[in-house]
DRENDO-1510 file (C-alpha; in Angstrom, 1 decimal, always signed):
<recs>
REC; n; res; u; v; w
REC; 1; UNK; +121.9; +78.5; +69.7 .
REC; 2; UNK; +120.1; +81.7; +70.5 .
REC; 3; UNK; +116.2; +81.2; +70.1 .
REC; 4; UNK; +114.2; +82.8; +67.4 .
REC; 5; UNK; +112.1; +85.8; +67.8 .
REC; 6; UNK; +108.9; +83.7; +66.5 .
REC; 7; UNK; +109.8; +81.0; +69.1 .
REC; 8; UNK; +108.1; +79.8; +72.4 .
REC; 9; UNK; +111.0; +81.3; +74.2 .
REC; 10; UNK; +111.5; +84.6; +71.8 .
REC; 11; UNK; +107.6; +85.4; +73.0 .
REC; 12; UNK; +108.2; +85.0; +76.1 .
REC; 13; UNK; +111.7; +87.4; +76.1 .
REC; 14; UNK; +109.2; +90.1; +74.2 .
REC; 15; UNK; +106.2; +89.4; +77.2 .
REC; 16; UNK; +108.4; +90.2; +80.1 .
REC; 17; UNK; +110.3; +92.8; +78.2 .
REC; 18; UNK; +106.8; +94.8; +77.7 .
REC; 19; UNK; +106.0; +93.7; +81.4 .
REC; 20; UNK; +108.9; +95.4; +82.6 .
REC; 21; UNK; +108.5; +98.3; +80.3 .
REC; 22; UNK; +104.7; +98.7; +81.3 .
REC; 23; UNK; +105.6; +98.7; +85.2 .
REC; 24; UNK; +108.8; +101.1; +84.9 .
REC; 25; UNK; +105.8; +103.7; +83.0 .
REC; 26; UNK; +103.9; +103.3; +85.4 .
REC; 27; UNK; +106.5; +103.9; +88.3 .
REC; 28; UNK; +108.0; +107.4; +86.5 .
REC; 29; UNK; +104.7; +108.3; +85.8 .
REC; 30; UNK; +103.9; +108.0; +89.8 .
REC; 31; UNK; +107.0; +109.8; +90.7 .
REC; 32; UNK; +107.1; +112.5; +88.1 .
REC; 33; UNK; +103.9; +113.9; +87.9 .
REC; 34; UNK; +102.6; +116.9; +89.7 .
REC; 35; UNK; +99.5; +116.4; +89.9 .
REC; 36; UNK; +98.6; +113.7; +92.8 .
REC; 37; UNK; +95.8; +111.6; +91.0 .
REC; 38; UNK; +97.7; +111.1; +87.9 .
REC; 39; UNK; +100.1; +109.5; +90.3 .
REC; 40; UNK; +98.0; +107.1; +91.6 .
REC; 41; UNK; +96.7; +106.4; +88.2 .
REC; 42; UNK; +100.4; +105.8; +87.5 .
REC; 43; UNK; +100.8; +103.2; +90.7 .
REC; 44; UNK; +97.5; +101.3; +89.6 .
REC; 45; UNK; +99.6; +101.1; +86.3 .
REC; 46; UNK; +102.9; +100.0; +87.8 .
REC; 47; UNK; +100.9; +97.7; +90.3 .
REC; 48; UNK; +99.1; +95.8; +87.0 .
REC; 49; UNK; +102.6; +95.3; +85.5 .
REC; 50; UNK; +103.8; +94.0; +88.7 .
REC; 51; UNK; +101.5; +91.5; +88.9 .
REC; 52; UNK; +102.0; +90.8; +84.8 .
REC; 53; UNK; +105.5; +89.6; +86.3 .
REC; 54; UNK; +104.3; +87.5; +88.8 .
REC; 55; UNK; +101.9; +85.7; +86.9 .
REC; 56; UNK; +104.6; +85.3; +84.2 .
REC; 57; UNK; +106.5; +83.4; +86.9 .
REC; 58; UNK; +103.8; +80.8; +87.5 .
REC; 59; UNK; +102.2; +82.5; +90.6 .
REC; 60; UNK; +98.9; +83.4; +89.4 .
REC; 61; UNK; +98.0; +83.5; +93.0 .
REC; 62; UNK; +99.9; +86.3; +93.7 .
REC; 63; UNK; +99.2; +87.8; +90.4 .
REC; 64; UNK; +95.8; +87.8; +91.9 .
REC; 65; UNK; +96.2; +89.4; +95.1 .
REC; 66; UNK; +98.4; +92.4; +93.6 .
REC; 67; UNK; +95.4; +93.1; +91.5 .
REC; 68; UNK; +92.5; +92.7; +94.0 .
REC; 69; UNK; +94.1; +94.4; +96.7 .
REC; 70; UNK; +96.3; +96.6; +95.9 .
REC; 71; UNK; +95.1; +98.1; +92.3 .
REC; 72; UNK; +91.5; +97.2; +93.6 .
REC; 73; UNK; +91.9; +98.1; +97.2 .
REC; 74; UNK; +95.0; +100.5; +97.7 .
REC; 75; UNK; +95.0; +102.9; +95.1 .
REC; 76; UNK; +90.8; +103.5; +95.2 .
REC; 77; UNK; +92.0; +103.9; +98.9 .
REC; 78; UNK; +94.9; +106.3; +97.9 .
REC; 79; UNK; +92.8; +108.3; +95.3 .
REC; 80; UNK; +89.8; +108.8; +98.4 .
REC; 81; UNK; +92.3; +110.2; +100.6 .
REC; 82; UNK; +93.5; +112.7; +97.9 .
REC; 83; UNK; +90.1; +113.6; +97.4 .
REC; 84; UNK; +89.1; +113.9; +101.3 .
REC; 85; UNK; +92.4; +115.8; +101.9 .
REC; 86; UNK; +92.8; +119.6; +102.2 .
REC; 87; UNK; +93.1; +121.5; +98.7 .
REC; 88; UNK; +94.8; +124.8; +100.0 .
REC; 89; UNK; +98.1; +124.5; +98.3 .
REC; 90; UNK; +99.8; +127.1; +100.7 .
REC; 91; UNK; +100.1; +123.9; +103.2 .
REC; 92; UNK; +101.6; +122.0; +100.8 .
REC; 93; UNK; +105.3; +120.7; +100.8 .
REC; 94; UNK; +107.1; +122.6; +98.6 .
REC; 95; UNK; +110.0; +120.6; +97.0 .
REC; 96; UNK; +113.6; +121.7; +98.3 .
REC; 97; UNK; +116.0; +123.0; +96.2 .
REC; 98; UNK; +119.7; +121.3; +96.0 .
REC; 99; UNK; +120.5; +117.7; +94.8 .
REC; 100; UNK; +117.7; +115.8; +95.4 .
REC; 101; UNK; +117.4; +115.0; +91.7 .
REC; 102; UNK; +120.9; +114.1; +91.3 .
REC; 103; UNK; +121.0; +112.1; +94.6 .
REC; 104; UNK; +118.0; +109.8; +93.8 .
REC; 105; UNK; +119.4; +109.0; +90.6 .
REC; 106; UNK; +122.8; +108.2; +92.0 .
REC; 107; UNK; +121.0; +106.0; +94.5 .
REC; 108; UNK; +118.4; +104.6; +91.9 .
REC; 109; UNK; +120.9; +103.8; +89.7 .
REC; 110; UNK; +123.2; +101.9; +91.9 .
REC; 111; UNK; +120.4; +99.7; +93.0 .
REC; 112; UNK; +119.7; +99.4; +89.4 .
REC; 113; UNK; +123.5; +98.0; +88.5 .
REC; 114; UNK; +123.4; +95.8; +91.9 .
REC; 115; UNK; +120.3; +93.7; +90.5 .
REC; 116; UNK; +121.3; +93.6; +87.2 .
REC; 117; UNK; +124.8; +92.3; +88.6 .
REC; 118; UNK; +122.9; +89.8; +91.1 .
REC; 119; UNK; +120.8; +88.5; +87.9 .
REC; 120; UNK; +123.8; +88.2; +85.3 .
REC; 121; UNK; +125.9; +86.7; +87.7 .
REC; 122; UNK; +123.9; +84.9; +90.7 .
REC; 123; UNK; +122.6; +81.3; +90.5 .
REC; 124; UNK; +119.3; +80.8; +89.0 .
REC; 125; UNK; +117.4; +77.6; +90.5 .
REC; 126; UNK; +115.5; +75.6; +87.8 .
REC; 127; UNK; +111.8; +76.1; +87.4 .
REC; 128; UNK; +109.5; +74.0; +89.7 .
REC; 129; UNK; +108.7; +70.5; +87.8 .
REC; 130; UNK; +104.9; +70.8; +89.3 .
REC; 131; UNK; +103.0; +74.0; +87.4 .
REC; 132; UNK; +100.2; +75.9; +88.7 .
REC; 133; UNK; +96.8; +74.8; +87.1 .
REC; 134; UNK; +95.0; +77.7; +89.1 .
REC; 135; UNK; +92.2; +75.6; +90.0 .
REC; 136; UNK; +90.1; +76.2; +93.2 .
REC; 137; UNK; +91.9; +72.9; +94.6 .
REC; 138; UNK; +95.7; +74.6; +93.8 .
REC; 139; UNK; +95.1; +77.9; +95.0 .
REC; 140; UNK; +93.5; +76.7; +98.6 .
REC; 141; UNK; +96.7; +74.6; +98.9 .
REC; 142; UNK; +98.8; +77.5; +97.7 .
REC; 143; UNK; +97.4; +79.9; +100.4 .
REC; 144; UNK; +97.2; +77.9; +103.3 .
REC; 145; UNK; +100.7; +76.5; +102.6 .
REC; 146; UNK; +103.5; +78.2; +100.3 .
REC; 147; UNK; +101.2; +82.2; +100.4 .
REC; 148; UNK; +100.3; +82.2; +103.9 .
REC; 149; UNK; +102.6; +84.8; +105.7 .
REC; 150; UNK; +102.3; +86.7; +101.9 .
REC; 151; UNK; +98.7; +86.9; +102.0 .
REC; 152; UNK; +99.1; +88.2; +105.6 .
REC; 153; UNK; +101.0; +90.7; +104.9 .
REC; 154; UNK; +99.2; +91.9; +102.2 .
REC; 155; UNK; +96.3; +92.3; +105.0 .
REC; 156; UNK; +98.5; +94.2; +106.7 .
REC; 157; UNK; +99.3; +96.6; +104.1 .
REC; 158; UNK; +95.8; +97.3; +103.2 .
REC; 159; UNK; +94.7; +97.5; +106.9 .
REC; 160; UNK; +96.9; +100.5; +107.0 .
REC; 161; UNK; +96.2; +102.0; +104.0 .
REC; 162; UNK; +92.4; +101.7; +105.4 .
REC; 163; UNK; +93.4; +103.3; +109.0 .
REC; 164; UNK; +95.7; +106.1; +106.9 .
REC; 165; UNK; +92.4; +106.9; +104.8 .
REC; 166; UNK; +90.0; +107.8; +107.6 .
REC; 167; UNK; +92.9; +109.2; +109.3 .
REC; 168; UNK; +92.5; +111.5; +106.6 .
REC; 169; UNK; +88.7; +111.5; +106.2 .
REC; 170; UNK; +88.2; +112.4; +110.3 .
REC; 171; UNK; +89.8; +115.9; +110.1 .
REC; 172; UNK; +88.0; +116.3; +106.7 .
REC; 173; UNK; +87.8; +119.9; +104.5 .
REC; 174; UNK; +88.3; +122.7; +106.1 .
REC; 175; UNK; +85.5; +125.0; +106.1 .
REC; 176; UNK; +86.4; +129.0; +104.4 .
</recs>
């Protein structure tokens, strides 16, 4: 028997069909815009759908983290560096001509039918019996046990960002 659209279940199909739709806007609006700060407007977008889907999968920890660090942290950190960077347009890659286009969809859209393949046909595990209250208590016993190398890495990600930033910042504008 196939739930109802007005159902517990139904609701949830529509939340994580929206999720997904927000983050897929927000990833073609990072990767086909022109113009570099409407692409990290387009990330921050993609980022908050992101973690949509992993606090719709009971990890409101993680939900957490994609928001503070890298809508909060990375893409602030992106959109300095864009505006610290050099604005002569002359030293600007220009995009090659050929099948780029046509090659990153072929490749996107293989990836594409291999996860949709792995979901429809792969073995799903049964939700966790124990749910996530997102108390103080949970969380500190989240990230010091089942988060740890995640939060980690995380660190890592926006240590680099940081280091690529005032990479960027050093050298500075140009003087005409």
């Amino acid at each position: 028997m196939n739930p109802s659209l007005f159902s517990p279940e139904g609701l949830a199909g529509i939340i994580f069909l929206i999720l997904i739709v927000v983050t897929m806007i927000g990833a073609i609006i990072a990767t086909c815009t022109q113009r570099l700060i409407r692409s990290v407007t387009g990330l921050a977008v993609c980022f908050v759908g992101v973690a949509g889907l992993y606090y719709f999968l009971n990890s409101p920890f993680v939900a957490m983290m994609e928001l503070l660090i890298y809508v909060g942290a990375v893409c602030v950190t992106i959109a300095f560096a864009i505006m610290l960077a050099e604005p002569d347009e002359s030293k600007l890659a220009r995009k090659i001509p050929g099948l780029s286009g046509g090659l990153a969809a072929i490749c996107g859209g293989s990836v594409s039918f291999a996860l949709a393949y792995a979901a429809v046909n792969g073995q799903w595990m049964a939700p966790a019996a124990q749910v996530n209250d997102g108390s103080l208590k949970m969380i500190g016993r989240s990230l010091l046990t089942t988060y740890s190398m995640v939060f980690e890495v995380i660190s890592i990600v926006l240590l680099v960002a940081i280091i690529g930033s005032m990479a960027l910042a050093r050298s500075g504008r140009r003087k005409n």
